[in-house]
C-alpha positions in Angstrom: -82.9 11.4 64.7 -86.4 12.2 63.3 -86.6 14.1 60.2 -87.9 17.8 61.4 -84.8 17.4 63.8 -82.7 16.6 61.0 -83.9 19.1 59.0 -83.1 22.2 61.7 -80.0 20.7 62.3 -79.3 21.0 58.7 -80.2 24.9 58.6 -78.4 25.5 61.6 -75.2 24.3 60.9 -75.8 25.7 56.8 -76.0 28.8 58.5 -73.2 28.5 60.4 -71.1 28.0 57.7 -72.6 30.7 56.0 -71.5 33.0 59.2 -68.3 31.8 59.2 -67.9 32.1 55.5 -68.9 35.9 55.7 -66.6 36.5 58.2 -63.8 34.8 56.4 -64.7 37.2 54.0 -64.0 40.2 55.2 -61.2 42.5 55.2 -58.6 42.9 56.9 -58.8 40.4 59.6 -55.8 40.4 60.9 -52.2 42.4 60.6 -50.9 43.5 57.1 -47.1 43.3 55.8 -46.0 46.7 54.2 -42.6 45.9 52.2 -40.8 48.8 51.5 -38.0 47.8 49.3 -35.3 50.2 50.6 -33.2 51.7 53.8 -35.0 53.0 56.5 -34.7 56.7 55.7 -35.5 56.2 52.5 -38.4 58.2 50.8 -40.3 54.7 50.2 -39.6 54.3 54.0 -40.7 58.1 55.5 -43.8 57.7 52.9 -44.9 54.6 54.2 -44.2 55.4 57.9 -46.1 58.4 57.2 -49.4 57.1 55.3 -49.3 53.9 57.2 -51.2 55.1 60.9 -54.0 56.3 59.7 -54.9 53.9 57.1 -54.4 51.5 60.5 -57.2 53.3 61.7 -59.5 53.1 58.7 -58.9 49.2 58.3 -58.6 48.2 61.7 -56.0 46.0 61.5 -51.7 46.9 62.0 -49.5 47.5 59.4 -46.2 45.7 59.7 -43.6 47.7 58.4 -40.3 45.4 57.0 -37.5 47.0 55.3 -35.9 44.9 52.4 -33.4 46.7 51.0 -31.1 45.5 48.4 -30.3 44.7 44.6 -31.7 47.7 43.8 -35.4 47.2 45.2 -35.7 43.8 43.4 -35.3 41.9 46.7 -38.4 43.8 47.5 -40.1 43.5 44.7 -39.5 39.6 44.2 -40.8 39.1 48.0 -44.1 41.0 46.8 -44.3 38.4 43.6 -44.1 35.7 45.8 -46.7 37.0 48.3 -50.5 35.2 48.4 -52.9 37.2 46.5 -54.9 38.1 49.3 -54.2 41.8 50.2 -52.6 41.2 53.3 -48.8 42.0 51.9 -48.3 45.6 50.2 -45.7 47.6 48.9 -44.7 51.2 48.9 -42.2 52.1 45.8 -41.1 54.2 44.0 -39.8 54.6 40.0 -38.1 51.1 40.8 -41.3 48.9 40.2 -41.7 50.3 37.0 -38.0 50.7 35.9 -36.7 47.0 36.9 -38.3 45.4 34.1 -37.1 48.0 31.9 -33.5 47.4 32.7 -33.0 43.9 33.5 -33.2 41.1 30.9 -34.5 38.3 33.1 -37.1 39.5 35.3 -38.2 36.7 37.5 -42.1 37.6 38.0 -44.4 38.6 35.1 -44.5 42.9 36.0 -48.2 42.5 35.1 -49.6 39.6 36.0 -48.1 39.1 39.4 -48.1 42.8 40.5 -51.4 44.9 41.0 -51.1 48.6 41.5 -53.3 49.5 44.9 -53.0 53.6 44.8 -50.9 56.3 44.0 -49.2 58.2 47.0 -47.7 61.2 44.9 -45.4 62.2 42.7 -41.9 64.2 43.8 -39.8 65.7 40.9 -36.1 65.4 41.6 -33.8 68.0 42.2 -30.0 68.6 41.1 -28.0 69.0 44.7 -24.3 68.8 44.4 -21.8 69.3 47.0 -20.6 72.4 48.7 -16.8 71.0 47.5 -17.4 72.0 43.6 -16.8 74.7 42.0 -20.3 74.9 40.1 -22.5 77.5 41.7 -25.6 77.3 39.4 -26.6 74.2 36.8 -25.0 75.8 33.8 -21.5 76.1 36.0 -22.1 72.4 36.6 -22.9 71.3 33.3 -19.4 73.0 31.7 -17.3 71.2 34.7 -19.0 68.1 33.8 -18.3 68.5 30.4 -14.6 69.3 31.0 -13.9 67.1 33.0 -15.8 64.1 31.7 -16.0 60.3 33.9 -14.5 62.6 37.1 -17.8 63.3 38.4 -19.4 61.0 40.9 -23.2 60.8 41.1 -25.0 58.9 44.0 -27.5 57.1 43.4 -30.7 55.1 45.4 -32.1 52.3 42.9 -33.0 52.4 39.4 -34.6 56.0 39.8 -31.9 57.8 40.6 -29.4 56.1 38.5 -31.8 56.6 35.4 -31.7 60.1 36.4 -28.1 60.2 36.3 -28.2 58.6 32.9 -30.6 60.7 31.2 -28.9 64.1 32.2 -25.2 62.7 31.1 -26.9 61.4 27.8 -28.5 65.3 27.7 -25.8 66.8 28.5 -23.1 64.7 26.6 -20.6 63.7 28.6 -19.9 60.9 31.4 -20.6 60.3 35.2 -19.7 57.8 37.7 -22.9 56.4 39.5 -22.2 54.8 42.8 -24.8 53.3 44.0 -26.8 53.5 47.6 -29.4 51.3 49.8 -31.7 54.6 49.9 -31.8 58.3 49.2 -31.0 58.8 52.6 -27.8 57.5 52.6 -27.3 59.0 49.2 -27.8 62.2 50.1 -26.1 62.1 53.1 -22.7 61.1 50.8 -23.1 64.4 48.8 -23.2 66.2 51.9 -20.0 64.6 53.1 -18.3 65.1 50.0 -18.0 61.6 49.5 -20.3 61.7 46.2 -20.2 64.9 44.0 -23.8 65.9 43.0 -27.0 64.2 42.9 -30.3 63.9 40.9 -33.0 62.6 43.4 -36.7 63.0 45.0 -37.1 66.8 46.3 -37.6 64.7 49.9 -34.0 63.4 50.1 -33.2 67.0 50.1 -36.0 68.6 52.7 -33.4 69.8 55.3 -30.1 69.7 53.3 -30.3 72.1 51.1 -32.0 74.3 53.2 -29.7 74.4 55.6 -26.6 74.7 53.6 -25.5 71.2 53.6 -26.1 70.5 49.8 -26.2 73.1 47.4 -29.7 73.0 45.2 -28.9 73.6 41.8 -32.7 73.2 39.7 -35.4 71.4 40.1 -35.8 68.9 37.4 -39.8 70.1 36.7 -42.2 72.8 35.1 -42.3 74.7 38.5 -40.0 75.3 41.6 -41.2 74.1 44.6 -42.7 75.9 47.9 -40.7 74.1 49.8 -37.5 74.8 47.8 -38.9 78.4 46.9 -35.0 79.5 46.0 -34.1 76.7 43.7 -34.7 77.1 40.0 -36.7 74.8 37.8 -34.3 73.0 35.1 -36.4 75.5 32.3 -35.3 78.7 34.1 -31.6 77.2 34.8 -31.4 76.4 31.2 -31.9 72.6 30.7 -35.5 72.8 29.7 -35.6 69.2 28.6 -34.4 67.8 31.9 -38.2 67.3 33.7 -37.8 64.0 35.3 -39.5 62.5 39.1 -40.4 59.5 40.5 -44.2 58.8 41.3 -44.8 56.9 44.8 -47.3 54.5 45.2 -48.6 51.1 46.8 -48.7 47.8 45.4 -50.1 44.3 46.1 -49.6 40.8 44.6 -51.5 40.4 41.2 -54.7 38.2 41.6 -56.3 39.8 44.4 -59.2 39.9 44.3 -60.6 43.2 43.0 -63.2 44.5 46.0 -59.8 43.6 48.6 -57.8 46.2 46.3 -60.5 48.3 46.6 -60.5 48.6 50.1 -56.4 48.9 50.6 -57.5 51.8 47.8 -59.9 53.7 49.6 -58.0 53.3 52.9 -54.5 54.6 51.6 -56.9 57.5 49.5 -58.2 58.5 52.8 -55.2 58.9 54.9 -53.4 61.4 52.1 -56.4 63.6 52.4 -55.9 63.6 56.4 -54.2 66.9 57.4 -51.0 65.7 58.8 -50.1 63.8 55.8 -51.4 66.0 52.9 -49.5 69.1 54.4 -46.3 67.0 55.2 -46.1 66.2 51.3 -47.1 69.0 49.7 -43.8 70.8 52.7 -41.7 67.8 50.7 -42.8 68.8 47.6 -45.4 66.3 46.9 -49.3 66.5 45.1 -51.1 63.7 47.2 -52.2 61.0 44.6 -56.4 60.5 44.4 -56.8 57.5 41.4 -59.2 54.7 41.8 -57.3 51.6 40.9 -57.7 51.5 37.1 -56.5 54.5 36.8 -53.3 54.0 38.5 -53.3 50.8 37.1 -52.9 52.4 33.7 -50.8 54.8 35.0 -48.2 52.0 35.7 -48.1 50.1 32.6 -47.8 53.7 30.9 -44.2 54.2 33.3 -43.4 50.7 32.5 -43.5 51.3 28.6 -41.9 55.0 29.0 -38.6 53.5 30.9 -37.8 50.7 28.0 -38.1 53.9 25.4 -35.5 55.6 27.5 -33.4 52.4 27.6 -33.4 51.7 23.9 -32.3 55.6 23.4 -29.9 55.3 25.6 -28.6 52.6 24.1 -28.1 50.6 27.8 -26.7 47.6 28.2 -29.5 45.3 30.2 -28.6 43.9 32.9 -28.4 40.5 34.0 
């Protein structure tokens, strides 16, 4: 081969590769798997069903919904920690990504390191509901049977969240619970409206059609302000437990050490499809403010939960768990 032939042959196939290479580069390119480490029916389950289709549409690319439930979220969580940092595995939790390290003395995945916080979905302040079966018609009925009758009161409970909630009004309140636990709020809910569980302190969502319809009695809304979806319900402030504000925040995660301009992207697609319609006005009816921070924002916004939630531990005085 002559050397001007070599030397086009060169450029050509240089760039090829440069082609190829800029395709390899871009993002998504092909389907992306959305964890969701609890029950379907769960809040991190509707959220992510809900968000999900039109972030499709902005990235072009399907979003492969698998529900890991189990061990509290961790089996979800550790799946995440595993994942390649490459964008192409998410996560949609709750207060359990922040609260797991808090709570568990061998954590096996750095909470830092090997977890990067994508964008914030919203935050949902939980609500008291107890079951139609007690006696306690309002929070301050409830917080004297509680106290007269401590360790007799069964609280369900959906991962760390929940049962943190549980722990911080008993510590508030002085007296003792039982927490049983559940795969998702769904299913926790649905207990206290069976009687099975007496009273529960979860997400305003879990509650969207039970208390409204009679099944579950709202007792206050654990937060500064009722909610127009729960328009009847007092906050924890007007019931008379002022110091009892307490939600979880929702949000979407990836695996730590992708690269930055990738969690960019999964950002500004999961920003976009909260400010759709459909979605923004099917939070706000669950009691949700649609999240809008860039990805060091909520980054900081996670490390600060992280922090906040080993405090409440070491008050507490809990035992962590293995």
């Amino acid at each position: 081969m002559n050397k001007p032939l070599r030397i086009l042959t060169t450029t050509i196939t240089l760039a090829c590769l440069a082609s190829a290479s800029t395709v390899r580069a871009e993002f998504p390119d092909k389907p992306i798997r959305a964890i969701v480490p609890f029950a379907a029916g769960s809040s991190n389950d509707t959220l992510a069903r809900l968000v999900s289709p039109p972030m499709v549409k902005t990235l072009g690319q399907q979003i492969i919904i698998l529900n890991m439930p189990g061990a509290d979220g961790r089996i979800g969580l550790e799946a995440l920690a595993k994942a390649a940092p490459d964008g192409y595995t998410i996560l949609f939790s709750g207060g359990a990504i922040a609260l797991v390290p808090a709570l568990r003395r061998n954590v096996p995945y750095d909470p830092v390191k090997d977890i990067q916080p994508v964008a914030p979905l919203g935050g949902s302040p939980y609500v008291i509901g107890v079951s139609n079966a007690l006696p306690a018609r309002n929070l301050k009925e409830f917080v004297e049977y509680a106290k007269k009758n401590p360790g007799k009161l069964n609280a369900a409970a959906a991962g760390n969240s929940s049962f943190m909630a549980a722990i911080l009004l008993q510590t508030l309140i002085d007296t003792k619970v039982e927490i049983i636990s559940y795969k998702g709020t769904g299913p926790a809910a649905l207990s206290i409206a069976a009687g099975e569980t007496d009273f529960g302190t979860m997400e305003a969502s879990s509650y969207a059609s039970l208390i409204p319809s009679g099944k579950i009695r709202g007792l206050a809304v654990a937060a500064t302000k009722r909610l127009s979806g729960l328009p009847d319900v007092p906050t924890t402030r007007e019931a008379g437990l002022p110091e009892y504000v307490i939600g979880t925040n929702f949000g979407v995660y990836t695996k730590g050490g992708t690269p930055l301009p990738i969690v960019r992207t999964l950002n500004a697609a999961v920003i976009k499809s909260l400010a759709t319609p459909e979605v923004s006005r099917s939070l706000r009816q669950n009691g949700m403010e649609p999240g809008d921070a860039n990805v060091e924002e909520f980054t900081e916004d996670y490390h600060k939960e992280m922090a906040r939630w080993k405090e409440v531990v070491i008050r507490a005085k809990l035992p962590l768990q293995d």
